[in-house]
C-alpha positions in Angstrom: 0.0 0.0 0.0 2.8 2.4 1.1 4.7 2.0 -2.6 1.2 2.5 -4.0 1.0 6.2 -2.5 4.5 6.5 -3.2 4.0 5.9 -6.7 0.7 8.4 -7.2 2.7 11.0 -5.2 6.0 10.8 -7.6 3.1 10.8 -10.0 1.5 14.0 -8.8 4.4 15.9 -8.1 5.6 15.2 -12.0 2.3 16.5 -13.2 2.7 19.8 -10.9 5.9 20.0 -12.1 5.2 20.2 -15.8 2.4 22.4 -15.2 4.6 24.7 -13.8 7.3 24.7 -16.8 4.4 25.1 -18.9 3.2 28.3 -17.0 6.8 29.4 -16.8 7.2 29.0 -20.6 4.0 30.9 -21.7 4.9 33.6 -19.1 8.5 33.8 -20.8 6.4 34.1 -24.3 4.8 37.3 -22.9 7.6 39.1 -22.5 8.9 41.5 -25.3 12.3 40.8 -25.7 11.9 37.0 -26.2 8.8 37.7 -28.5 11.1 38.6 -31.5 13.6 35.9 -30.8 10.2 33.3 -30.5 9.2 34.9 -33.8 12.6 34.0 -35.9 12.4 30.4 -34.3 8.8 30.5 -35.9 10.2 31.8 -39.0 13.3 29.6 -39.4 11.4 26.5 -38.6 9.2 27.2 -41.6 12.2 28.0 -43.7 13.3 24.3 -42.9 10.2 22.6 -43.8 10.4 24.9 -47.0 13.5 22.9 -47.4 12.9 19.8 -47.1 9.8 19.8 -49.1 12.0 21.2 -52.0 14.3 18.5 -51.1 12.2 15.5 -51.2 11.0 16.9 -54.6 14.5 16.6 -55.5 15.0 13.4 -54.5 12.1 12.2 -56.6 13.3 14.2 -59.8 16.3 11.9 -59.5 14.9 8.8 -58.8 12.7 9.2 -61.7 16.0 10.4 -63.4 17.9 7.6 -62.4 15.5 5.1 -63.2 15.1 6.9 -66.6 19.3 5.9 -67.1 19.1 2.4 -66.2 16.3 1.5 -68.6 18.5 4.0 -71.0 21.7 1.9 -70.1 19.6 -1.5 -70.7 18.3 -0.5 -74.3 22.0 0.1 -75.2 23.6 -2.8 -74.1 20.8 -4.7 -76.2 21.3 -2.7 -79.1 25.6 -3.5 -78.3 24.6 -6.9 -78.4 22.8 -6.9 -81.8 25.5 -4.7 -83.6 28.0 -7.4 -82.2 26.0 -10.3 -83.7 25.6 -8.7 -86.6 29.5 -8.0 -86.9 30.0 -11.7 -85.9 27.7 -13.0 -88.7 28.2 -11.0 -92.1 27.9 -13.6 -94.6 31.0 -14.4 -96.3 30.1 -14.3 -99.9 28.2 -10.6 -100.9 27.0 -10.3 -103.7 29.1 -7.8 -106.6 29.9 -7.6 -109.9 32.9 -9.3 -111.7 34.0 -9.1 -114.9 35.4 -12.3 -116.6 37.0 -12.8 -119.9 36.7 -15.9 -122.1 38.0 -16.9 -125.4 35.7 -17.0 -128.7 38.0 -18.4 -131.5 41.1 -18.2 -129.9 40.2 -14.1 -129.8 39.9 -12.3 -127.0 36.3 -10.7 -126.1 36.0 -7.0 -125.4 35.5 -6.3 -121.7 32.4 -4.1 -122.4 31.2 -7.4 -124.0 31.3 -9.8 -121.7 29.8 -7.7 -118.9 26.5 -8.9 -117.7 24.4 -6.4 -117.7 20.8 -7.1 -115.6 17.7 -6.0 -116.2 16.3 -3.1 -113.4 14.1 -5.1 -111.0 10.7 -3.7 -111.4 9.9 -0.7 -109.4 7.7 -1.7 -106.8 4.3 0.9 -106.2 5.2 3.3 -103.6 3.1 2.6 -101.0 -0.2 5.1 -99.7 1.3 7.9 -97.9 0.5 7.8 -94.5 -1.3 10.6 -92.4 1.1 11.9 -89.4 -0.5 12.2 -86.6 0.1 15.3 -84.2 1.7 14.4 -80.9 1.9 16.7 -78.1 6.2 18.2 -77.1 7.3 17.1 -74.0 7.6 20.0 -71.7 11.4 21.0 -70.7 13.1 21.8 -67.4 12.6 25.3 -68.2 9.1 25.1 -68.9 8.7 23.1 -65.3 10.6 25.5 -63.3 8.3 28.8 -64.9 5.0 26.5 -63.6 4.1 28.5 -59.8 4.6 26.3 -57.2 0.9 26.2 -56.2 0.5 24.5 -59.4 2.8 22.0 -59.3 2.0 20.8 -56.0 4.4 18.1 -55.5 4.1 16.4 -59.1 7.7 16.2 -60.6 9.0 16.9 -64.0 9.5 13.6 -65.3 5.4 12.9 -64.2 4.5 15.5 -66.1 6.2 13.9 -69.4 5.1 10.6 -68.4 1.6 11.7 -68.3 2.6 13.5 -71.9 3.7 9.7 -73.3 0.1 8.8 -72.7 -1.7 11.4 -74.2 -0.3 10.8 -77.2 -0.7 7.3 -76.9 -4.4 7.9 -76.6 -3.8 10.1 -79.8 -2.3 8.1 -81.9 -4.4 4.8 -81.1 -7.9 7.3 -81.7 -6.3 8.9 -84.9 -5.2 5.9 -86.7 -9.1 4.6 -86.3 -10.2 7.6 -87.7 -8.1 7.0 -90.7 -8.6 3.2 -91.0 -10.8 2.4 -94.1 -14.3 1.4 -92.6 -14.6 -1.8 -94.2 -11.9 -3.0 -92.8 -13.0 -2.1 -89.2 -14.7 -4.4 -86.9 -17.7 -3.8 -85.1 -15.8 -2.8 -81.9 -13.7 -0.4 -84.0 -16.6 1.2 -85.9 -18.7 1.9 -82.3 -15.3 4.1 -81.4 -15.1 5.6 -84.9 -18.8 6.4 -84.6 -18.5 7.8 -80.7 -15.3 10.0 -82.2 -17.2 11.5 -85.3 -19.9 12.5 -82.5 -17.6 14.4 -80.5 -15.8 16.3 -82.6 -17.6 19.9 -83.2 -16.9 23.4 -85.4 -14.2 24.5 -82.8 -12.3 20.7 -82.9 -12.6 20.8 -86.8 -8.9 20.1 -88.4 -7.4 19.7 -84.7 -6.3 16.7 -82.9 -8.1 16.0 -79.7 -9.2 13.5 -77.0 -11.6 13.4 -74.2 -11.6 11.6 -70.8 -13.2 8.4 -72.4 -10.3 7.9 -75.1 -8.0 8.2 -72.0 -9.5 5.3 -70.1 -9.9 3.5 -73.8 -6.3 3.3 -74.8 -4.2 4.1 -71.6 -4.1 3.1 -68.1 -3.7 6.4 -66.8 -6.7 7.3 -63.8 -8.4 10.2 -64.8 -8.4 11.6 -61.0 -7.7 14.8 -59.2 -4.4 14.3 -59.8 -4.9 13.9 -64.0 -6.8 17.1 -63.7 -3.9 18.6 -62.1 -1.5 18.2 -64.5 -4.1 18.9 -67.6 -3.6 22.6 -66.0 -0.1 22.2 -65.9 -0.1 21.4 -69.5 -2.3 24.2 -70.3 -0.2 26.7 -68.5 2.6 24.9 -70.8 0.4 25.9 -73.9 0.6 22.3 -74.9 -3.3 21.8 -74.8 -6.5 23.8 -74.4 -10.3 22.7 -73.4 -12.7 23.0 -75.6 -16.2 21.9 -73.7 -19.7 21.7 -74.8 -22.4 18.9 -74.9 -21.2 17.9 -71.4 -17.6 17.2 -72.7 -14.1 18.6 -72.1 -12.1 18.1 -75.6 -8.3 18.7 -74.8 -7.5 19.9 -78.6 -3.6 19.4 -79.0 -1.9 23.1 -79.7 
């Protein structure tokens, strides 16, 4: 029992006492002269989580950068290994032309004679020229860095090119539909080419331009909060603009 009230007493008495550093802490706050110095604690601590926001960003930019290299550093050393096959295996007889002489009579046969001379292989048709299709820049460092912070939130530059990759993904796969021959299209095909001759209107005529749906269609991009983030990124980048109506935002390609 005694070590019981000895324990609620210690207890007691080390509540009182923080009470009372409390009290002599907010008391020392009231007084002018450690007001100021209070106030550039304040300010410095904010400066450092200023800092180590811009930091982690940072961090990420090079992660994404790094990550960037390796795959970078794995498509060359493929590319090594085919040029090296390729020097190890070159055939050992090429084709070329030789020029022989024989003997007709016991006279010798003028060179220009005994060439061979082939006939031209027959020119093949060209084939239909193809459509390009307009694909959206990716946005440089400089671009980034001019986007206000606010904006930017904590997305990173390689994100915002990654999300770029996509959009003209979704492009490219809507666009080359829209110039498929229709008989060749199957009824899956047709329903999009239908749905995309729908959406377009006077303001999207002779531009390139996708909505939320062709997004979802030929990407695997989640058209979130954080999507619509980075469509006003890309806007403030003068990479896109929104052209709505009919309960649609168009993003037209600029």
């Amino acid at each position: 029992m005694a070590s019981e009230l000895e324990q609620l007493c210690c207890h007691v008495n080390e509540k009182i006492g923080n009470i009372r550093k409390t009290l002599s802490l907010r008391n020392l706050g009231q007084e002018p002269t450690l007001k100021n110095v209070l106030n550039k604690i304040g300010g410095e601590i904010f400066a450092v989580n200023e800092l180590l926001n811009k930091l982690e960003l940072e961090i990420q930019y090079q992660e994404q950068t790094n990550s960037s290299l390796k795959e970078l550093c794995a498509s060359l050393e493929e590319d090594y290994k085919d040029v090296e096959h390729l020097k190890e295996n070159i055939p050992c007889h090429l084709p070329q032309v030789t020029v022989t002489q024989n003997l007709v009579n016991g006279s010798d046969v003028e060179p220009e004679e005994l060439v061979k001379v082939e006939e031209p292989a027959p020119m093949k048709k060209p084939p239909k020229e193809q459509r390009s299709i307009k694909e959206m820049p990716l946005v440089t460092t400089d671009e980034f860095n001019g986007v206000p912070a606010y904006m930017k939130s904590r997305l990173t530059y390689c994100q915002i090119n990654d999300v770029i990759k996509e959009i003209n993904k979704a492009v490219i796969s809507k666009y080359k539909i829209l110039h498929q021959p229709k008989a060749s299209m199957n009824s899956v095909t047709r329903n999009l080419y239908h749905r995309f001759i729908n959406e377009e209107t006077k303001d999207t005529k002779g531009h390139y331009f996708i909505v939320e749906a062709d997004i979802k269609e030929f990407t695997a991009l989640k058209v979130d909060k954080r999507f619509h983030v980075i469509m006003n990124i890309l806007r403030h980048c003068r990479r896109l603009s929104e052209v709505r109506g009919g309960g649609l935002t168009r993003y037209v390609i600029t």
